[in-house]
One Martini backbone bead per residue (centre of mass of N, CA, C, O) as a GRO file, in nm:
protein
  157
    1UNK     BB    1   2.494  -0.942   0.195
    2UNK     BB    2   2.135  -0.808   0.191
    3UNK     BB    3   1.926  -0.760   0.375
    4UNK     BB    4   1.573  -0.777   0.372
    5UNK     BB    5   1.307  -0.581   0.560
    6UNK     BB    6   0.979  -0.595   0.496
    7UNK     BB    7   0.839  -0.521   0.739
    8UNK     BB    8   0.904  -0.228   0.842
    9UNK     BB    9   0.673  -0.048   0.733
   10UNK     BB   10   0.394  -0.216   0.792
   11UNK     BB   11   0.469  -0.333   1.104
   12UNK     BB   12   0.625  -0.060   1.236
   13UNK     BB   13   0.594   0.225   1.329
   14UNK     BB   14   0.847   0.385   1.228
   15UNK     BB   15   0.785   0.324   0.973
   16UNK     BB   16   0.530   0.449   0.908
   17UNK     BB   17   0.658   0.718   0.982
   18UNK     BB   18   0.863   0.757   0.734
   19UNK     BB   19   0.641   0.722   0.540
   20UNK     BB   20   0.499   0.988   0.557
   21UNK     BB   21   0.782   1.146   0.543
   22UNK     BB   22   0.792   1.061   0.220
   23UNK     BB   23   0.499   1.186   0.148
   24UNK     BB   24   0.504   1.482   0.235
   25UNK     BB   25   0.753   1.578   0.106
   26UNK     BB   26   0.649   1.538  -0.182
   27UNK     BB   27   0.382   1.719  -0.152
   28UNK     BB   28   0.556   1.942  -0.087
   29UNK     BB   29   0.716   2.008  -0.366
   30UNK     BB   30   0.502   1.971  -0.557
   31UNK     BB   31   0.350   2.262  -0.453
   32UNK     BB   32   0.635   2.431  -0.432
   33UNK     BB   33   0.716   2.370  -0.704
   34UNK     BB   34   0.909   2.619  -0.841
   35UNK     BB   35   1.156   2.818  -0.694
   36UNK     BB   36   1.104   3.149  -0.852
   37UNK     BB   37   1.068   3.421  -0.618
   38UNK     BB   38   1.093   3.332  -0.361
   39UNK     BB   39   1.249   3.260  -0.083
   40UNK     BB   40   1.118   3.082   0.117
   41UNK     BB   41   1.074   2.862  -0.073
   42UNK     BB   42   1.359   2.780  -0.092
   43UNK     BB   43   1.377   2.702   0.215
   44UNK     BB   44   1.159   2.503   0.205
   45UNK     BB   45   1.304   2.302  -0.001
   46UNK     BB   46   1.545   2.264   0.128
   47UNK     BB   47   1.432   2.105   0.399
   48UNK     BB   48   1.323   1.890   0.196
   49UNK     BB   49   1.517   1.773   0.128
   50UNK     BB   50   1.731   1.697   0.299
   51UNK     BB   51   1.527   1.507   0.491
   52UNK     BB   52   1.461   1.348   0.242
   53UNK     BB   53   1.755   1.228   0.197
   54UNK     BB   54   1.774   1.131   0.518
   55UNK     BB   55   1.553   0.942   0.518
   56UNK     BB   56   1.610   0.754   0.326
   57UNK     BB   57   1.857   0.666   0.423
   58UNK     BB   58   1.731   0.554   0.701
   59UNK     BB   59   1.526   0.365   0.547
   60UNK     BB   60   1.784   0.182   0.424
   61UNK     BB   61   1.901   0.109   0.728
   62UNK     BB   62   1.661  -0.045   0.833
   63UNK     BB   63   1.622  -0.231   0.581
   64UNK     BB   64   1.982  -0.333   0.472
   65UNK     BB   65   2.220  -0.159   0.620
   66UNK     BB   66   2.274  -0.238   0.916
   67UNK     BB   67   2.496  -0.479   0.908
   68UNK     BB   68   2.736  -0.278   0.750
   69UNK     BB   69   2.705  -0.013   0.970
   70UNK     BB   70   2.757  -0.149   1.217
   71UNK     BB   71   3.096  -0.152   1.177
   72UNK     BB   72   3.177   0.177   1.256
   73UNK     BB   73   3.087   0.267   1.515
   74UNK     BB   74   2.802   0.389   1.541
   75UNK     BB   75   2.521   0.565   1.680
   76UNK     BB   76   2.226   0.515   1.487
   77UNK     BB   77   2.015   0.620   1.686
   78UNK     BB   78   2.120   0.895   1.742
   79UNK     BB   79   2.140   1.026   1.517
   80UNK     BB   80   1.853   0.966   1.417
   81UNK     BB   81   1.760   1.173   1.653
   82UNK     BB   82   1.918   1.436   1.551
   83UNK     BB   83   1.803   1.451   1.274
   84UNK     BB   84   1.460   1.456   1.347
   85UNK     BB   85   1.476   1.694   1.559
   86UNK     BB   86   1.588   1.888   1.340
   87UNK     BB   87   1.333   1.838   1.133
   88UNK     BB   88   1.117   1.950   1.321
   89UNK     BB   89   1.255   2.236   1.349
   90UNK     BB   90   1.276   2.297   1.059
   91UNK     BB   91   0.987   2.275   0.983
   92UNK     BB   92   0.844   2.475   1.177
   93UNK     BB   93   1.033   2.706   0.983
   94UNK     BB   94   0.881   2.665   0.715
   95UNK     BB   95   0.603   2.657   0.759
   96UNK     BB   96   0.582   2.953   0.876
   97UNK     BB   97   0.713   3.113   0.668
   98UNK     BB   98   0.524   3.041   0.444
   99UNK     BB   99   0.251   3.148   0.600
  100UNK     BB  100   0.395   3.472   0.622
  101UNK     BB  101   0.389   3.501   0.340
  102UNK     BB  102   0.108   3.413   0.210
  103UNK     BB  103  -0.173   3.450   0.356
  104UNK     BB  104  -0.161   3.771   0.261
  105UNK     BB  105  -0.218   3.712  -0.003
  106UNK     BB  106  -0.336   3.906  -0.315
  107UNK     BB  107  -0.409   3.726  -0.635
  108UNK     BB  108  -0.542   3.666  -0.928
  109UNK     BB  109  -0.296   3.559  -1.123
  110UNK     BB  110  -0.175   3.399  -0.834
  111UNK     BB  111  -0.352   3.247  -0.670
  112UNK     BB  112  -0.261   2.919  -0.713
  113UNK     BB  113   0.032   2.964  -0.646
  114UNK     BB  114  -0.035   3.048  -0.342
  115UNK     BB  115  -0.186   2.861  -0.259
  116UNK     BB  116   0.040   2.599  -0.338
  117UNK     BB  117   0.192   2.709  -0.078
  118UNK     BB  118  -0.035   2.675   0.146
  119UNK     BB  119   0.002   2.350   0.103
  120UNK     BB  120   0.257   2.292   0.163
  121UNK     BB  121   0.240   2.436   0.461
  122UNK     BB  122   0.083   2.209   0.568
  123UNK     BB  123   0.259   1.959   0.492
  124UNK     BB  124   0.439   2.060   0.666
  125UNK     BB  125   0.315   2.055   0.906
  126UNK     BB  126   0.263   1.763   0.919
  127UNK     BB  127   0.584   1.700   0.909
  128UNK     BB  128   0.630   1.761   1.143
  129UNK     BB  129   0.422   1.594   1.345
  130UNK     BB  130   0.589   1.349   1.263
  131UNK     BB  131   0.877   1.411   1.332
  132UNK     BB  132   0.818   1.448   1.625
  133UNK     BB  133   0.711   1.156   1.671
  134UNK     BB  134   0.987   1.028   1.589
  135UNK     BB  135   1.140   1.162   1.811
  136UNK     BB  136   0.958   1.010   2.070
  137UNK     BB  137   1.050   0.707   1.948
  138UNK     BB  138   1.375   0.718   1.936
  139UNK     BB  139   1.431   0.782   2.252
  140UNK     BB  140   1.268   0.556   2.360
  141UNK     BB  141   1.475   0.350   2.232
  142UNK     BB  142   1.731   0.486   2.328
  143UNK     BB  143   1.611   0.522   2.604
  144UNK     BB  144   1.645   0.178   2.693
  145UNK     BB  145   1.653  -0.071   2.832
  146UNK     BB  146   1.849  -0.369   2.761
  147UNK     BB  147   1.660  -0.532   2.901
  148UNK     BB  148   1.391  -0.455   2.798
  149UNK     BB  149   1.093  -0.471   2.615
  150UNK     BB  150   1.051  -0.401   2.306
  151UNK     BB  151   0.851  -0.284   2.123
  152UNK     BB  152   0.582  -0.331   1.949
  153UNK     BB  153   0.469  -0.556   1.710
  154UNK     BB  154   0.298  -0.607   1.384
  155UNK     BB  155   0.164  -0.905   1.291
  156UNK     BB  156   0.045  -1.072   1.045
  157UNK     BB  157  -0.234  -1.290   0.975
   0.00000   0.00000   0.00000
């Protein structure tokens, strides 16, 4: 039986941030696809899917699924930080690479087009700097003494 853990998302950091990560990743796809000219599109769009597939894991992992999987013996902790450090990797260059397509372009008949694709590169900045901010908060987590106090959690009043 799998318990559901309804707090995490809206009561404690993480939960907060993988949120972000799920509604920015949405923005990305929304703004950029169909990836159907340019390859720069495809690369952003696989990195975009890639990590949105990889978050939802790690977010159902969170919520319901970690006391099944804590069976495996893996540190599903370290996993997660190298998952999240790759993510902030992969988004700063499909952003910058978005940039470096779009910006210079000017067309009247694909304005709106070449927009869409500019604001998609703004909202991958947006999830780098969300998914690094994961990757320094999952760090602190992983490399916490067994001792010590866990971070603070937000409960509702």
């Amino acid at each position: 039986m799998l318990e559901l853990k309804y707090e995490y998302f809206p009561f404690t950091w993480p939960g907060r941030i993988k949120l972000l990560e799920l509604v920015f990743a949405f923005f990305c796809i929304v703004c950029s696809a169909p990836g159907e000219r340019i390859g720069t599109q495809h690369y952003f769009l696989l990195v975009v899917v890639v990590f949105l597939l990889g978050t939802i894991f790690f977010s159902l992992y969170s919520l319901c699924l970690a006391e099944p999987l804590n069976k495996l013996q893996v540190n599903w902790l370290m996993v997660e930080f190298w998952f999240t450090a790759f993510a902030a990797f992969f988004y700063f260059t499909a952003f910058i690479a978005m940039f470096a397509e779009f910006c210079p372009m000017e067309s009247e008949e694909d304005k709106i087009w070449i927009d869409a694709n500019i604001t998609a590169g703004v909202f991958g900045l947006f999830n780098f700097i969300v998914y690094s901010a994961g990757t320094y908060l999952i760090y602190v987590d992983w490399k916490l003494p067994s001792g010590a106090a866990p971070p603070v959690t937000i409960t509702p009043a």
